[in-house]
TORKEZA-625420 format. One record per atom (N, C-alpha, C): residue in three letters; atom name; chain; x negated, y, z; residue number from 1. Coordinates in nm, 4 decimals, padded with zeros to 6 digits. Example, Ala and Ser with C-alpha at 12.3 -4.5 7.8 and 13.67 -1.06 7.14 Angstrom:
2
> aa; at; ch; east; north; up; i
> ala; N; A; -01.3190; -00.5690; 00.7800; 1 $
> ala; CA; A; -01.2300; -00.4500; 00.7800; 1 $
> ala; C; A; -01.3200; -00.3300; 00.7800; 1 $
> ser; N; A; -01.2850; -00.2250; 00.7080; 2 $
> ser; CA; A; -01.3670; -00.1060; 00.7140; 2 $
> ser; C; A; -01.2900; 00.0030; 00.7870; 2 $
END
This chain:
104
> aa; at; ch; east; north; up; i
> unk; N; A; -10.1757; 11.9325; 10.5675; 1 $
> unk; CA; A; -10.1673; 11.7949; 10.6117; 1 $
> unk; C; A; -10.0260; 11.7441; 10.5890; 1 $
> unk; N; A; -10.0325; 11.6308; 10.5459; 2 $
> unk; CA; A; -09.8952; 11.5722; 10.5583; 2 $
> unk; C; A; -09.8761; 11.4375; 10.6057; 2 $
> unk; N; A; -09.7388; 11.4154; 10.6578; 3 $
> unk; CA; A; -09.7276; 11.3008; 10.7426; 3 $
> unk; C; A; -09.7164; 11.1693; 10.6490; 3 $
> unk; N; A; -09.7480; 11.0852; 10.7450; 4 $
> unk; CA; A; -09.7643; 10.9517; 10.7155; 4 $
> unk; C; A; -09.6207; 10.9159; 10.5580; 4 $
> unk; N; A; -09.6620; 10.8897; 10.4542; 5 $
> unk; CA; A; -09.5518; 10.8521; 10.3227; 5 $
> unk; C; A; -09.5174; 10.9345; 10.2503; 5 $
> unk; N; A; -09.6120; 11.0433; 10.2884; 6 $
> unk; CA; A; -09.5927; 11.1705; 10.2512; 6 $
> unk; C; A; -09.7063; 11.1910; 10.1494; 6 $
> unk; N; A; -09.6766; 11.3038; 10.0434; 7 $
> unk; CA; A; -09.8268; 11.3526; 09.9974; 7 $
> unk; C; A; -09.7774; 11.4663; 09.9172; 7 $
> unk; N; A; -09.9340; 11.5054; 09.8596; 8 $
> unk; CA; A; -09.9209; 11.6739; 09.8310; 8 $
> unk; C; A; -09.8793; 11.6420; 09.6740; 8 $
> unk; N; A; -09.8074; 11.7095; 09.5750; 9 $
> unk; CA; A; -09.7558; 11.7501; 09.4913; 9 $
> unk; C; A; -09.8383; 11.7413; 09.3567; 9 $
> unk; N; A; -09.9864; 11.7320; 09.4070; 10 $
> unk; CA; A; -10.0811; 11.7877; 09.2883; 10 $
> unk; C; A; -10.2135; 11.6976; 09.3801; 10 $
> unk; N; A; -10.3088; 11.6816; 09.2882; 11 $
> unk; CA; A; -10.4247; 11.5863; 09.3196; 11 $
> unk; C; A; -10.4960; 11.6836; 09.3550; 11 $
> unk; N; A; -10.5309; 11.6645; 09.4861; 12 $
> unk; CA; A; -10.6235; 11.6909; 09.6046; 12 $
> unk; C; A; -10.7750; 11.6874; 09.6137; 12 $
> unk; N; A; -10.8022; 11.6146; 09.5412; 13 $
> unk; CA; A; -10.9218; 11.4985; 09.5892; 13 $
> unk; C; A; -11.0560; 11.5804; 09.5656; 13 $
> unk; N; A; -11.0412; 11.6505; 09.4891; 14 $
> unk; CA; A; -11.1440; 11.7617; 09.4456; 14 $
> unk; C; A; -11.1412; 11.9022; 09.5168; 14 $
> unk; N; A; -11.0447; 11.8875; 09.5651; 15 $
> unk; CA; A; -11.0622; 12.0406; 09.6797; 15 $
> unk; C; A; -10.9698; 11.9823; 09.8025; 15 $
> unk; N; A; -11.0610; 11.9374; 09.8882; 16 $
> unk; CA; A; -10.9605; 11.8862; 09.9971; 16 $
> unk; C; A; -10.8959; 12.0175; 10.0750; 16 $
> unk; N; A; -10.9592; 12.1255; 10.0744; 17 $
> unk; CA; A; -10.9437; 12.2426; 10.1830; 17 $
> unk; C; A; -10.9166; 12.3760; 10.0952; 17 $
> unk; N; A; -10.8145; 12.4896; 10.1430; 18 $
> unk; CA; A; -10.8448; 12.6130; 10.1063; 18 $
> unk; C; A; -10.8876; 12.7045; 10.1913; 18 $
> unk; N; A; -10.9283; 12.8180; 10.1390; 19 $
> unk; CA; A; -11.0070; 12.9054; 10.1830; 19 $
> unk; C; A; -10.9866; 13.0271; 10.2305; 19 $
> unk; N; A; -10.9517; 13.1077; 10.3263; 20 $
> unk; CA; A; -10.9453; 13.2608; 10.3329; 20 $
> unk; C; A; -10.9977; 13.3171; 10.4267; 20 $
> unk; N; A; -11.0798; 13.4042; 10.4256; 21 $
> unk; CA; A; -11.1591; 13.4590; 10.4800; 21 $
> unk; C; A; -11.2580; 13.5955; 10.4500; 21 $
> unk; N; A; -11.3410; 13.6468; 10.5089; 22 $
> unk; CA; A; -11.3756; 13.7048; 10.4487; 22 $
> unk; C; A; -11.5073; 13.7176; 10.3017; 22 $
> unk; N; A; -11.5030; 13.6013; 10.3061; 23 $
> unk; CA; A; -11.6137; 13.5820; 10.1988; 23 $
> unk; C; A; -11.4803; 13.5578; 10.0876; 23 $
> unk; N; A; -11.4046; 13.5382; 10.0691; 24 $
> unk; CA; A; -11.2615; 13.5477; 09.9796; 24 $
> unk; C; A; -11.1714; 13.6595; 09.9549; 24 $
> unk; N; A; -11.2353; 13.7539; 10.0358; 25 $
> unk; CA; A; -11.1608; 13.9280; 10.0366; 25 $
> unk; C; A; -11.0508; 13.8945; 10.1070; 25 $
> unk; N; A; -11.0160; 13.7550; 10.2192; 26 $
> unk; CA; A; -10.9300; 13.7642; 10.2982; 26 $
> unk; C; A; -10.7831; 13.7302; 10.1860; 26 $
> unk; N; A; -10.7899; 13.6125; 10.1300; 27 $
> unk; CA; A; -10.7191; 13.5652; 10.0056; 27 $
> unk; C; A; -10.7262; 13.4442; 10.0024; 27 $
> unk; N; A; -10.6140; 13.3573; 09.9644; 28 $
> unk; CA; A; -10.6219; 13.2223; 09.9533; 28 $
> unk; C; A; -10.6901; 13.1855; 09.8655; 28 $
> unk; N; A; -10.7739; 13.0532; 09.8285; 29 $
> unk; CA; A; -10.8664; 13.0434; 09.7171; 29 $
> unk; C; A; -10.7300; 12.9345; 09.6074; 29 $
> unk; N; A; -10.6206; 12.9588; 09.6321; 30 $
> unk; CA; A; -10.5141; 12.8546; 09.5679; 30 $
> unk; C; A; -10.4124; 12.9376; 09.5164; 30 $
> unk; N; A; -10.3423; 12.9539; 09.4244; 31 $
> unk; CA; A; -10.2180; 12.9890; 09.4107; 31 $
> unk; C; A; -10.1417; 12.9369; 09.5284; 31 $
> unk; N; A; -10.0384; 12.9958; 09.5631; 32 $
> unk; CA; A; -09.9551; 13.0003; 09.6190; 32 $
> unk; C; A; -09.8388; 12.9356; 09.5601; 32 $
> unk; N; A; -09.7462; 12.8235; 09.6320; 33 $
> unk; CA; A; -09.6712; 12.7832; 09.4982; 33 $
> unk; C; A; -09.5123; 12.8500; 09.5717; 33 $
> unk; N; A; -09.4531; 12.9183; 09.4281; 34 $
> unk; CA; A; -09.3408; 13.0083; 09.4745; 34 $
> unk; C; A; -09.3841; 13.1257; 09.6149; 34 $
> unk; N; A; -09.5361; 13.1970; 09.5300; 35 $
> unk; CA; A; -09.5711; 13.3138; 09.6301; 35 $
> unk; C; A; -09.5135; 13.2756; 09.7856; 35 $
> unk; N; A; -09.5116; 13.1726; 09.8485; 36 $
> unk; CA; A; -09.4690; 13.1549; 09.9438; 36 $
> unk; C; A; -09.5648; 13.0076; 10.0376; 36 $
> unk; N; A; -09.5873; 12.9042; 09.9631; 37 $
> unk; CA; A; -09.6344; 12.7775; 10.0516; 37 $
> unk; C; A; -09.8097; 12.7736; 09.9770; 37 $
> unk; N; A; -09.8611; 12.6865; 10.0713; 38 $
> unk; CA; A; -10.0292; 12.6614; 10.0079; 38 $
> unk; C; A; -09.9709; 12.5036; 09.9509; 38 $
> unk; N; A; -09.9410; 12.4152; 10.0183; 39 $
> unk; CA; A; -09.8960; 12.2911; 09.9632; 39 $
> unk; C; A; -09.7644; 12.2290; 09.9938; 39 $
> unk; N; A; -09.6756; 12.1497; 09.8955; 40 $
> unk; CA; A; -09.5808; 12.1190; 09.9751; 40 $
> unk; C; A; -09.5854; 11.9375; 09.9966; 40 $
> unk; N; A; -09.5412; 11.9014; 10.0758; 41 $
> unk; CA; A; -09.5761; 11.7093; 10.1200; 41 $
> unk; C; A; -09.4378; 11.6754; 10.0648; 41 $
> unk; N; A; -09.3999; 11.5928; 09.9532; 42 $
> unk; CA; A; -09.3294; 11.5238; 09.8988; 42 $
> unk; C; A; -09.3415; 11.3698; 09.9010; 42 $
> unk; N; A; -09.2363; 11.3035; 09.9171; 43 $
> unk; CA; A; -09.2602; 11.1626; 09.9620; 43 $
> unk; C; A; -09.3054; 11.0710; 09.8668; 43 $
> unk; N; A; -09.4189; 10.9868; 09.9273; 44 $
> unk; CA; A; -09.5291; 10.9034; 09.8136; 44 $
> unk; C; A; -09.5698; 10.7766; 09.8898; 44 $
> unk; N; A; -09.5482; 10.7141; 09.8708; 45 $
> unk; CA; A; -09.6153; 10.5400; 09.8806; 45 $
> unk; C; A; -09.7764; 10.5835; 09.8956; 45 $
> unk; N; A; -09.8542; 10.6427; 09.7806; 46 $
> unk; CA; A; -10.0253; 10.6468; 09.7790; 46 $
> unk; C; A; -10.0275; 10.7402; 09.8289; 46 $
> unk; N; A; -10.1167; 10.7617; 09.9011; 47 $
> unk; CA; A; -10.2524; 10.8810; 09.9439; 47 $
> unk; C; A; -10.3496; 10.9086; 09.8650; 47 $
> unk; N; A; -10.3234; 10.9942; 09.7821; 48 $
> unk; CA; A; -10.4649; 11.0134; 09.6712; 48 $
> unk; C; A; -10.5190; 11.1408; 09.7370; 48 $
> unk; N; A; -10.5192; 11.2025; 09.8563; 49 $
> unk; CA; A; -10.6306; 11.2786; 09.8833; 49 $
> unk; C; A; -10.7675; 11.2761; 09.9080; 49 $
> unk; N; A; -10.7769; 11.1378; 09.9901; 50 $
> unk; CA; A; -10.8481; 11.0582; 09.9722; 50 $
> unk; C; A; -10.9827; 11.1322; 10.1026; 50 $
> unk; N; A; -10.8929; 11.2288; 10.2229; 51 $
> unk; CA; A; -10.9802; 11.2581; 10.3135; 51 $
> unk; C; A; -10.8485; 11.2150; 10.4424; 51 $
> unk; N; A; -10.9609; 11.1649; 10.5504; 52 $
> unk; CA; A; -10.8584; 11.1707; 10.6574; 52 $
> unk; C; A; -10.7818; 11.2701; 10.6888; 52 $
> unk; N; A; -10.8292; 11.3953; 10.6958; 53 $
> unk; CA; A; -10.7581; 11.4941; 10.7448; 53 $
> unk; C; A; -10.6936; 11.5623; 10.6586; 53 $
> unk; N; A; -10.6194; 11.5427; 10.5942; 54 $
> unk; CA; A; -10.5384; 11.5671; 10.4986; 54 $
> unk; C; A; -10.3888; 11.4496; 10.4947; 54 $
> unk; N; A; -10.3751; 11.4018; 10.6459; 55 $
> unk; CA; A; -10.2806; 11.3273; 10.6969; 55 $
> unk; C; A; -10.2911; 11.2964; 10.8260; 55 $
> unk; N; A; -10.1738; 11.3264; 10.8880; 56 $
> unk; CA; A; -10.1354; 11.2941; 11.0414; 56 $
> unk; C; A; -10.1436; 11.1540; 11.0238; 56 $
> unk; N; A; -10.1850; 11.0877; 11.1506; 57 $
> unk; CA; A; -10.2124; 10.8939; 11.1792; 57 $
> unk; C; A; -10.1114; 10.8728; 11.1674; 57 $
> unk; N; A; -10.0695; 10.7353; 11.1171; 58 $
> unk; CA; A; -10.0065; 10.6717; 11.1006; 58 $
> unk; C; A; -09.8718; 10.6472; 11.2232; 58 $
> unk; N; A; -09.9165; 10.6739; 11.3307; 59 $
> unk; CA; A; -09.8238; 10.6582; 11.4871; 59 $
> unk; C; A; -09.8448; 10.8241; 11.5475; 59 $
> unk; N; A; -09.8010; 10.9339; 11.4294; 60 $
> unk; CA; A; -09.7463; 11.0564; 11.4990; 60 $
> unk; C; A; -09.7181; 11.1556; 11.3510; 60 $
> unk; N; A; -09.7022; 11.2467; 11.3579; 61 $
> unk; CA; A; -09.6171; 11.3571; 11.2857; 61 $
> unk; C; A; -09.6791; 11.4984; 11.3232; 61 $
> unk; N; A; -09.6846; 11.6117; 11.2325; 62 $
> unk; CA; A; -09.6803; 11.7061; 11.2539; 62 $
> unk; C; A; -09.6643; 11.7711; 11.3865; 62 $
> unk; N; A; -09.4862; 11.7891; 11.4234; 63 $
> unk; CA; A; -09.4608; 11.7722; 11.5093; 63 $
> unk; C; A; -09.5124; 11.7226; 11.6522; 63 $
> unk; N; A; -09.5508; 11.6388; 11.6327; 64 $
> unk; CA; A; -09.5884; 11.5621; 11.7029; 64 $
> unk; C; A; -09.7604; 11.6092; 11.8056; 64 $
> unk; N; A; -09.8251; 11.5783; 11.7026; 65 $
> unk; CA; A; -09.9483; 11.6370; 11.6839; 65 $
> unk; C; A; -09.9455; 11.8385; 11.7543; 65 $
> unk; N; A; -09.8592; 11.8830; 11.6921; 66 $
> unk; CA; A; -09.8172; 12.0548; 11.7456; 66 $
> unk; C; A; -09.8192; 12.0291; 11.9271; 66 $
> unk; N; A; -09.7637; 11.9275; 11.9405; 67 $
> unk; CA; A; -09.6727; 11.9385; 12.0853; 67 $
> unk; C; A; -09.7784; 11.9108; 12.1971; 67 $
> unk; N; A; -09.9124; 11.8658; 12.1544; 68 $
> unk; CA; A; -09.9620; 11.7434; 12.2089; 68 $
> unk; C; A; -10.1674; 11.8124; 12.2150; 68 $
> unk; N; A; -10.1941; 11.9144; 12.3059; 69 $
> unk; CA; A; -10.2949; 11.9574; 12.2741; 69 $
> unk; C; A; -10.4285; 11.8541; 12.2514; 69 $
> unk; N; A; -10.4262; 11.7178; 12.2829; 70 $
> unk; CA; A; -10.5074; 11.6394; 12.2578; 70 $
> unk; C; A; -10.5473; 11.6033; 12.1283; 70 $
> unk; N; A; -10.3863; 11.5758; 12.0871; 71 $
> unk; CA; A; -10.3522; 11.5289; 11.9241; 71 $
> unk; C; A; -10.4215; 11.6675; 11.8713; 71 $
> unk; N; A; -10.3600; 11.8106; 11.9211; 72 $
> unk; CA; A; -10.4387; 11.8819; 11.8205; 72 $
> unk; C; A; -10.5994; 11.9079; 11.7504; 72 $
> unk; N; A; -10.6454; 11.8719; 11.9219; 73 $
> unk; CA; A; -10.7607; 11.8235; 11.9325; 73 $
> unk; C; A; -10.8628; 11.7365; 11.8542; 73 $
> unk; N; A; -10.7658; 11.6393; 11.8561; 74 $
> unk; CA; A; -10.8470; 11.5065; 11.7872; 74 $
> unk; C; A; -10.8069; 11.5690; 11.6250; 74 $
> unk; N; A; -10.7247; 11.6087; 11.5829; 75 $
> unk; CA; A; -10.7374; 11.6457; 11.4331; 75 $
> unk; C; A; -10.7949; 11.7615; 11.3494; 75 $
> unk; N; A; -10.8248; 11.8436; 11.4753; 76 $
> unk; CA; A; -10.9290; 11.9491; 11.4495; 76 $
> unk; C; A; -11.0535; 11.8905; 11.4564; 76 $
> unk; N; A; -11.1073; 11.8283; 11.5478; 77 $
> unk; CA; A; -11.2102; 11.7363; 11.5079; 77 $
> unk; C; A; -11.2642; 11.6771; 11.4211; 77 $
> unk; N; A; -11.1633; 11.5836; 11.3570; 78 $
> unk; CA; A; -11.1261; 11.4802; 11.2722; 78 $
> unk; C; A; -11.2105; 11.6426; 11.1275; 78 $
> unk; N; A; -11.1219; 11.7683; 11.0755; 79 $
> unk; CA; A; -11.1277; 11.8303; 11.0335; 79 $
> unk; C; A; -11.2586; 11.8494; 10.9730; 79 $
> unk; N; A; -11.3228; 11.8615; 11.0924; 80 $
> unk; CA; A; -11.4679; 11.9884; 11.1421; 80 $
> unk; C; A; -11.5789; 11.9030; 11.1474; 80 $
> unk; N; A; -11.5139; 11.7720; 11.1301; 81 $
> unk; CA; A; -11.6292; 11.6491; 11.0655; 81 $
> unk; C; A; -11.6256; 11.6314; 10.9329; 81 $
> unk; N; A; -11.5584; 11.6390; 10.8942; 82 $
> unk; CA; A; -11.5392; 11.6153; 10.7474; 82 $
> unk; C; A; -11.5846; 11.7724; 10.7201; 82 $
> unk; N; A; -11.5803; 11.8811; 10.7234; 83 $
> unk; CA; A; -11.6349; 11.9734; 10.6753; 83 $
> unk; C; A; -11.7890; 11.9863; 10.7072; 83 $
> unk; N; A; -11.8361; 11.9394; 10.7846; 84 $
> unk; CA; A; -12.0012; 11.9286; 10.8329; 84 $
> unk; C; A; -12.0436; 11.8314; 10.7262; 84 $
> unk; N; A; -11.9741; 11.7523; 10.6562; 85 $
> unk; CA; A; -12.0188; 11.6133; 10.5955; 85 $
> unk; C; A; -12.0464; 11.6669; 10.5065; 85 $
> unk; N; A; -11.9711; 11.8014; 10.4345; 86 $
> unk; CA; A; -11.9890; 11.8650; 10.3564; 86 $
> unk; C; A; -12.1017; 11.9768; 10.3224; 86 $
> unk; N; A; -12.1818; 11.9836; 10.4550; 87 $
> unk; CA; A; -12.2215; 12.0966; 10.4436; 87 $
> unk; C; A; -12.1930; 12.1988; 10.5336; 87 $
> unk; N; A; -12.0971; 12.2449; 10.5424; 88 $
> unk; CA; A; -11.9786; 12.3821; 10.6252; 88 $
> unk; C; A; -12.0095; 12.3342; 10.7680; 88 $
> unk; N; A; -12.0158; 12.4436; 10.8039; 89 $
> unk; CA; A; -12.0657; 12.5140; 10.9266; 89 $
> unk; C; A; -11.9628; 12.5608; 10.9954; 89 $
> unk; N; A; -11.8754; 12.5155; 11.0550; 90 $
> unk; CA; A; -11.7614; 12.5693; 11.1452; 90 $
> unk; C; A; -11.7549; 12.6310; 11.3028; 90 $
> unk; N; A; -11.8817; 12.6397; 11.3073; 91 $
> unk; CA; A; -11.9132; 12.6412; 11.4315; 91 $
> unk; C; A; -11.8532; 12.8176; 11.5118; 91 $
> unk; N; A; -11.9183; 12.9217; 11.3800; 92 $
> unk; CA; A; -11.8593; 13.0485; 11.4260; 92 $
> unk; C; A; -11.7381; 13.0692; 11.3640; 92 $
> unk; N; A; -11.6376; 12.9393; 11.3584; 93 $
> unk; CA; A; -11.5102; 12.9945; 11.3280; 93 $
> unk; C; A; -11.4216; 13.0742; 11.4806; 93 $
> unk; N; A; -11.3144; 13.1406; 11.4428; 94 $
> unk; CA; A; -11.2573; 13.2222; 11.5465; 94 $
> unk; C; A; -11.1639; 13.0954; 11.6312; 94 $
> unk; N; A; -11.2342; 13.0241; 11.7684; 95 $
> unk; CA; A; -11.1475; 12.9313; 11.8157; 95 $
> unk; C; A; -11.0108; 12.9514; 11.8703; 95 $
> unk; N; A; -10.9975; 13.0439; 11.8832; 96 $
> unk; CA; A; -10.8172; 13.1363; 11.9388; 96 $
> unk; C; A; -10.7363; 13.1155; 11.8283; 96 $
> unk; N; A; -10.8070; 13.1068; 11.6593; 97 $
> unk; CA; A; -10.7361; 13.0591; 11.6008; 97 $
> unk; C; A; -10.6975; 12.8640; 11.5598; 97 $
> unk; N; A; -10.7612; 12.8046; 11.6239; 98 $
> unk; CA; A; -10.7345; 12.6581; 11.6001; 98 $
> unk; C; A; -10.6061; 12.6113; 11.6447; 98 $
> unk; N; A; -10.5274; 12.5796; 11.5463; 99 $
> unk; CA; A; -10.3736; 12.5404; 11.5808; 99 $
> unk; C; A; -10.2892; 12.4379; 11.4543; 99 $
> unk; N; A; -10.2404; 12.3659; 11.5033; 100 $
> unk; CA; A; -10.1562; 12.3025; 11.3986; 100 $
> unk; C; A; -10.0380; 12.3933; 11.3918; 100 $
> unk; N; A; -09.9949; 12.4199; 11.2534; 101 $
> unk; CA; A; -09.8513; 12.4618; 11.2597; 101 $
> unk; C; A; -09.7736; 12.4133; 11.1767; 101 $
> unk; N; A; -09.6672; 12.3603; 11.2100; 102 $
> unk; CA; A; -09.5866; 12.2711; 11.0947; 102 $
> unk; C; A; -09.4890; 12.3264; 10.9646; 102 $
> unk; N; A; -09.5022; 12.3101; 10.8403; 103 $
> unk; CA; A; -09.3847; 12.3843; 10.7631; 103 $
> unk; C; A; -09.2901; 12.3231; 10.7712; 103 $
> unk; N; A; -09.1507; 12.3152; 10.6883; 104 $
> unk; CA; A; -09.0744; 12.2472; 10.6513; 104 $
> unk; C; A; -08.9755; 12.2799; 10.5389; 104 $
END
């Protein structure tokens, strides 16, 4: 996710989400860029991801969102709708793991 003026490096729009798990042998389904990040948010006028959740609202931040278990709330939501829209079934994901965590 990246914050509001922000965007990802490379066009999105065709794979909004990556993957690891065990149907992936427990492996990202993305290169890694510099064996180290999944995406990095570089500053952009457009949003070509072109899914909500693939950006913090407009009136909060990463940060923000981390601090704020509601905010995390509402964007895991936000998430886990857009993946049902798809199809995906999130339901037996591991909930101990649901967390925003911010890079920088």
């Amino acid at each position: 996710m990246c914050n509001q003026g922000y965007d990802f490096q490379f066009l999105r729009s065709s794979r909004l989400y990556e993957e690891c798990g065990n149907a992936t042998g427990f492996s990202w389904t993305t290169q890694l860029v510099g064996e180290k990040v999944l995406a990095v948010c570089s500053p952009s006028e457009v949003a070509i991801s072109g899914a909500k959740s693939a950006y913090f609202p407009s009136n909060s931040t990463c940060v923000h969102t981390a601090a704020f278990p509601e905010a995390q709330a509402e964007q895991l939501n936000t998430f886990l709708r857009e993946l049902a829209e798809r199809g995906i079934d999130g339901s037996s994901r591991d909930l101990g793991a649901d967390c925003v965590t911010c890079g920088y």
